[in-house]
C-alpha beads as a LAMMPS data file, in Angstrom:
LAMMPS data file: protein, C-alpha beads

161 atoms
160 bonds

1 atom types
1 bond types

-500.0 500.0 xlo xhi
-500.0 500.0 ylo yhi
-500.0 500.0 zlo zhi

Masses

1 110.0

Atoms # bond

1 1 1 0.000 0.000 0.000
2 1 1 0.988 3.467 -1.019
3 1 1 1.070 6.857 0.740
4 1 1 -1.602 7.986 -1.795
5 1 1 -3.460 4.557 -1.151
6 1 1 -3.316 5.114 2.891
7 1 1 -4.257 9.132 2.190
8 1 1 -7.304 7.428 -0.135
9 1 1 -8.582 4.966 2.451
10 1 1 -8.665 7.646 4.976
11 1 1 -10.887 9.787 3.106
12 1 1 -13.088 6.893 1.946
13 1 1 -13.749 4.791 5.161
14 1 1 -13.359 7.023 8.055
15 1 1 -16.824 7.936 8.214
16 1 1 -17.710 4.498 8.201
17 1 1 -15.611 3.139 10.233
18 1 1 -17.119 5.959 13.077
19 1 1 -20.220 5.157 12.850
20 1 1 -19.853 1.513 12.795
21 1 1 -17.782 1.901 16.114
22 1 1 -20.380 4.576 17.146
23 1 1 -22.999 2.115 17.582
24 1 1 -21.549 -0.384 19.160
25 1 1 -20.451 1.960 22.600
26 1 1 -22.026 5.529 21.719
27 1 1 -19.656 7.435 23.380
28 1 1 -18.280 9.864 20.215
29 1 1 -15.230 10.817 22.175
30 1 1 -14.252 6.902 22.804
31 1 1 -15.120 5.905 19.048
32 1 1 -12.927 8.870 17.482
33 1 1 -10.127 7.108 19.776
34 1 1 -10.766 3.736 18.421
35 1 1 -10.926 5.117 14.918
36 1 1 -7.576 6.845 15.537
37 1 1 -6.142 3.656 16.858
38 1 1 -7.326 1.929 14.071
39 1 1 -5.575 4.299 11.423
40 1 1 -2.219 4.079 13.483
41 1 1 -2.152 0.203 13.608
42 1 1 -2.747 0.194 10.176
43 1 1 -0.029 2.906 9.449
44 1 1 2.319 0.742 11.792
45 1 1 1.330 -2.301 9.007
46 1 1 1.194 0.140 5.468
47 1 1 3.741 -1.959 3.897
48 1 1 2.127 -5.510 4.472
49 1 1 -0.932 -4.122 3.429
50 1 1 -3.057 -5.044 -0.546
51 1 1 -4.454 -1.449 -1.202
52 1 1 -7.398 -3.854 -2.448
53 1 1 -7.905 -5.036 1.029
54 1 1 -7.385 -1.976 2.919
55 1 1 -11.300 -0.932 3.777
56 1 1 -11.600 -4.936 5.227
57 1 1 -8.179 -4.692 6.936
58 1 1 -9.687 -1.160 8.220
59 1 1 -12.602 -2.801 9.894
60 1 1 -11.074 -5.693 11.159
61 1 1 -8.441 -3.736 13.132
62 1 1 -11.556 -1.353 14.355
63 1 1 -13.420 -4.497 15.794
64 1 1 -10.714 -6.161 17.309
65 1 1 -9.601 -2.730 18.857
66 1 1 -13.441 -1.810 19.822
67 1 1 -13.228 -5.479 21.628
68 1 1 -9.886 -5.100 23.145
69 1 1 -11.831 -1.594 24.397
70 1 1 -14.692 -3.386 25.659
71 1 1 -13.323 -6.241 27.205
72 1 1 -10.763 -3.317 29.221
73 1 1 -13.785 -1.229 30.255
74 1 1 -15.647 -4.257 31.322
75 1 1 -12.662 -4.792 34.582
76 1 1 -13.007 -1.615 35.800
77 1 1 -14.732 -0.472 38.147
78 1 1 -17.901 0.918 38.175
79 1 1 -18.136 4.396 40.737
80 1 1 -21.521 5.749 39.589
81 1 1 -23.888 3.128 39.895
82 1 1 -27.738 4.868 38.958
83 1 1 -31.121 3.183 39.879
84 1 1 -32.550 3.551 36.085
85 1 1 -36.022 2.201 37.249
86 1 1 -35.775 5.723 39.291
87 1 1 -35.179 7.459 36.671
88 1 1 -37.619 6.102 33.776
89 1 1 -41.003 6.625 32.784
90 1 1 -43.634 4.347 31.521
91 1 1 -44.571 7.078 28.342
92 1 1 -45.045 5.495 25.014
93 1 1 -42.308 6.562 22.589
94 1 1 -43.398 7.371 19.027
95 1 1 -39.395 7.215 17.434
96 1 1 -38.574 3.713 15.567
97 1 1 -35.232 4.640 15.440
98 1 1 -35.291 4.915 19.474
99 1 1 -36.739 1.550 19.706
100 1 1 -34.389 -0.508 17.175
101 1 1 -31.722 1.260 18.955
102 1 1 -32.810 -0.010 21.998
103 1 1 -33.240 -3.599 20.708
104 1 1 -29.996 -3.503 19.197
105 1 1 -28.370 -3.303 22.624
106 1 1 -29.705 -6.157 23.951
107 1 1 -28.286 -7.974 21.384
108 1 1 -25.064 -10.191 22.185
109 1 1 -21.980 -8.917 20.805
110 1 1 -21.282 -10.682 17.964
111 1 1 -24.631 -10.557 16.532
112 1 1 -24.845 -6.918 17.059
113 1 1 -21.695 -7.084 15.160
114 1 1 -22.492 -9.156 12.174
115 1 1 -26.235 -7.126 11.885
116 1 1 -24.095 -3.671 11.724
117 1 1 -21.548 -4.639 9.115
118 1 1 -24.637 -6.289 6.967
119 1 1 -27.128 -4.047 7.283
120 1 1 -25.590 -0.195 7.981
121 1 1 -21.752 -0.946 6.363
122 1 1 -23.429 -3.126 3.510
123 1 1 -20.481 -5.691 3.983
124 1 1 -21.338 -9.145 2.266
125 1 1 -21.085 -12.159 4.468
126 1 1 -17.484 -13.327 3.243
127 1 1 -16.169 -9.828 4.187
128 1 1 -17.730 -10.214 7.274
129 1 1 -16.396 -13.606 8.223
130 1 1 -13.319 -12.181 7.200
131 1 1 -13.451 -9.294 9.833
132 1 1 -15.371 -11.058 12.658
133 1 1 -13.241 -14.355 12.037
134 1 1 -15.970 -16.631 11.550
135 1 1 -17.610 -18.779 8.607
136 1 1 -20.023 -17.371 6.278
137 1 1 -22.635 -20.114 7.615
138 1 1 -21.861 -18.420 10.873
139 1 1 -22.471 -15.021 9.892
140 1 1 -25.610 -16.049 8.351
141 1 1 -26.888 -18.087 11.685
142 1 1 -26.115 -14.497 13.616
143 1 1 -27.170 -11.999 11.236
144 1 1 -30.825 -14.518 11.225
145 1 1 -30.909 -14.776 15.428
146 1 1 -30.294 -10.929 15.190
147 1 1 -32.826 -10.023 12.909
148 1 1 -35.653 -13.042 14.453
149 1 1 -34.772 -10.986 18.374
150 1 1 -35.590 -7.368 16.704
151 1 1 -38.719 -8.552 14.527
152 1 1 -39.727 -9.650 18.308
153 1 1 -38.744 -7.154 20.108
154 1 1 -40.199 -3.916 18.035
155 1 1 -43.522 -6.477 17.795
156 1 1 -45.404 -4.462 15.200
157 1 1 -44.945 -1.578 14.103
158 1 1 -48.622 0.000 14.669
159 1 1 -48.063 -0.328 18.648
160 1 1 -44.777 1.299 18.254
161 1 1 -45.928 4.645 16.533

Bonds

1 1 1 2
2 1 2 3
3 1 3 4
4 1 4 5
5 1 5 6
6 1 6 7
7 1 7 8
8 1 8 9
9 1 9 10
10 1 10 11
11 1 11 12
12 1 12 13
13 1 13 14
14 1 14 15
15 1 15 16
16 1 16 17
17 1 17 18
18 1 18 19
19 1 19 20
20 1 20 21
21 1 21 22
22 1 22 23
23 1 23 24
24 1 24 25
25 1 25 26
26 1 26 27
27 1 27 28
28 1 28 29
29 1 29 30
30 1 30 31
31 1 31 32
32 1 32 33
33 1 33 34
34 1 34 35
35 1 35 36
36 1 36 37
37 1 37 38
38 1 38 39
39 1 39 40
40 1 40 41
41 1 41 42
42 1 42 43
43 1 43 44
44 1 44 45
45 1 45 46
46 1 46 47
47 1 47 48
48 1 48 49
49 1 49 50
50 1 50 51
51 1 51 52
52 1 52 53
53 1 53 54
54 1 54 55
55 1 55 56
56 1 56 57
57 1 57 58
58 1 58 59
59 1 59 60
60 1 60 61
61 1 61 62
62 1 62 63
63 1 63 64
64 1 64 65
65 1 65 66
66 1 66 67
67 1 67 68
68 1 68 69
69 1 69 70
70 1 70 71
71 1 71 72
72 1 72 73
73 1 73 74
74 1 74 75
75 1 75 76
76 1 76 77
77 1 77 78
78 1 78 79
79 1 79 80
80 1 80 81
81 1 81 82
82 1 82 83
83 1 83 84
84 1 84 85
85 1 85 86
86 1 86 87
87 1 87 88
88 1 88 89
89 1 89 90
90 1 90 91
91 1 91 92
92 1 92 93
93 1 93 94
94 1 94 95
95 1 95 96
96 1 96 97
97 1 97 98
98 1 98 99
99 1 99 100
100 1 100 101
101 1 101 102
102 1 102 103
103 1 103 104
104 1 104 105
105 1 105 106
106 1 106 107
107 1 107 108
108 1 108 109
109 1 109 110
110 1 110 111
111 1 111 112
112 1 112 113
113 1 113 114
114 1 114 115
115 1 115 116
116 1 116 117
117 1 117 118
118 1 118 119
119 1 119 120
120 1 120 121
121 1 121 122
122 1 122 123
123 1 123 124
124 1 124 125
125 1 125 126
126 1 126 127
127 1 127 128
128 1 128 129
129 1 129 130
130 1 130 131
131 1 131 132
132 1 132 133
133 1 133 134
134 1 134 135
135 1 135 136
136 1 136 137
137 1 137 138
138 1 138 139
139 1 139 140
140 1 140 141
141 1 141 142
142 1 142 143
143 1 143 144
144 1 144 145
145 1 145 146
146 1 146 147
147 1 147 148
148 1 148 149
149 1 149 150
150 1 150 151
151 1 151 152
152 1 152 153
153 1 153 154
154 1 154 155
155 1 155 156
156 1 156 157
157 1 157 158
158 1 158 159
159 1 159 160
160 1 160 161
C-alpha cells in the first residue's frame, strides 16, 4: 500500500468506520479514539498491506480494537452506579429509530456485530467472516438470530408509533 493509497482509504472509510464503532459503545469521544487507533495500527502495518484489502483490513483492526476496548472497560470499576427504574417513565415513545436502537443493545456482541456490518456498512457475508473471524454459515446463523430478536422485540410496528 501506497502513501496515496493510505491518504485514499482515509478519506473513503473514516466515516464508516465511526459510525460503525459509534454504535456499538455511543460514546463519540471513545469511538474517534478507536478510529484513531485503528488508522495508526494500520499505518504501523502500510507496507504488508493489498491497497485492495485496505477498507476490510480497516474494519477488522476497528473491531478487534473496539473489543480489546470493551473487554478493558468491562474490569473496571464501576463508581456511579444509577437506579434507572428511578429514573424512567412508563410514556409510550413514538421514534422507531429509538426503539431498534434499543433492541440492538440487547443484542449479544457478535450478533450486534455481524447485523451492523450487513445491514448499515453493507459488507457481504465473506467480508464479514473475514473481519469477525468466523464462517459465512456463521455469519448467516447471527445476522438470522439478530434479525428473528428485533422482529420480536419492536412487535409491530402500529403499537410502536
Amino acid at each position: 500500500m501506497t502513501l496515496a493509497d493510505y491518504n485514499n482509504c482515509v478519506d473513503q472509510h473514516a466515516d464508516g468506520v465511526y459510525r460503525f464503532i459509534l454504535k456499538h459503545i455511543k460514546d463519540k469521544d471513545i469511538a474517534k479514539d478507536i478510529v484513531q487507533d485503528s488508522f495508526e495500527k494500520m499505518w504501523r502495518k502500510i507496507d504488508g498491506i493489498d491497497a485492495a484489502k485496505s477498507k476490510t483490513y480497516l474494519f477488522t483492526t476497528a473491531y478487534h480494537t473496539l473489543v480489546d476496548h470493551t473487554r478493558k472497560a468491562s474490569k473496571q470499576a464501576k463508581f456511579n452506579e444509577v437506579d434507572f427504574n428511578q429514573h424512567s417513565h412508563s410514556k409510550q415513545y413514538s421514534d422507531l429509530k429509538e426503539v431498534l436502537n434499543r433492541g440492538l443493545d440487547q443484542l449479544p456482541e457478535i450478533q450486534k456485530t455481524v447485523l451492523l456490518l450487513r445491514d448499515y456498512e453493507g459488507y457481504d457475508y465473506a467480508e464479514i467472516g473475514e473481519i469477525a473471524k468466523l464462517t459465512e454459515s456463521q455469519v448467516k446463523v447471527y445476522i438470522f438470530r439478530a434479525r428473528t430478536f428485533l422482529k420480536n422485540y419492536i412487535g409491530k410496528v402500529e403499537s410502536v408509533l
